[in-house]
N, C-alpha and C positions, 0 to 999 in steps of 0.2 A: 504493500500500500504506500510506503513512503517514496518508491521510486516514483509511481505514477505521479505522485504530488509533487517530486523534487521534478521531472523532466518536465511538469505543468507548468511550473515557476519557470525552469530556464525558458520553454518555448515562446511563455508569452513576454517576457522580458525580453528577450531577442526582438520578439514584432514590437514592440514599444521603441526598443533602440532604433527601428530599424525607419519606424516614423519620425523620429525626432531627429535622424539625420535628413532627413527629408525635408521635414519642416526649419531645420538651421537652413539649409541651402538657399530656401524660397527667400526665408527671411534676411538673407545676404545678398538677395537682387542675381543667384545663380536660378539656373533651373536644371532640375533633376532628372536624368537618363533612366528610367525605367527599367531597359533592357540592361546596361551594363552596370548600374545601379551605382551610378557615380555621377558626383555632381558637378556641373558645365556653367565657370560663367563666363 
């Protein structure tokens, strides 16, 4: 039971990181490559 909840945590921490570099980029006047998931200003 605790792996399921421990890989719970990392998965959605990871999608949280993975918005919130998304959302720094905008907010730096770049914009975000979707496919190569890196950000272009």
């Amino acid at each position: 039971m605790r792996k399921i909840l421990f890989l719970a945590a990392v998965l959605s921490s990871l999608a949280l990181t993975g918005c919130d570099a998304k959302d720094a980029c905008l907010d730096q006047g770049g914009s975000y490559n979707e496919t190569t998931k890196q950000c272009e200003k």
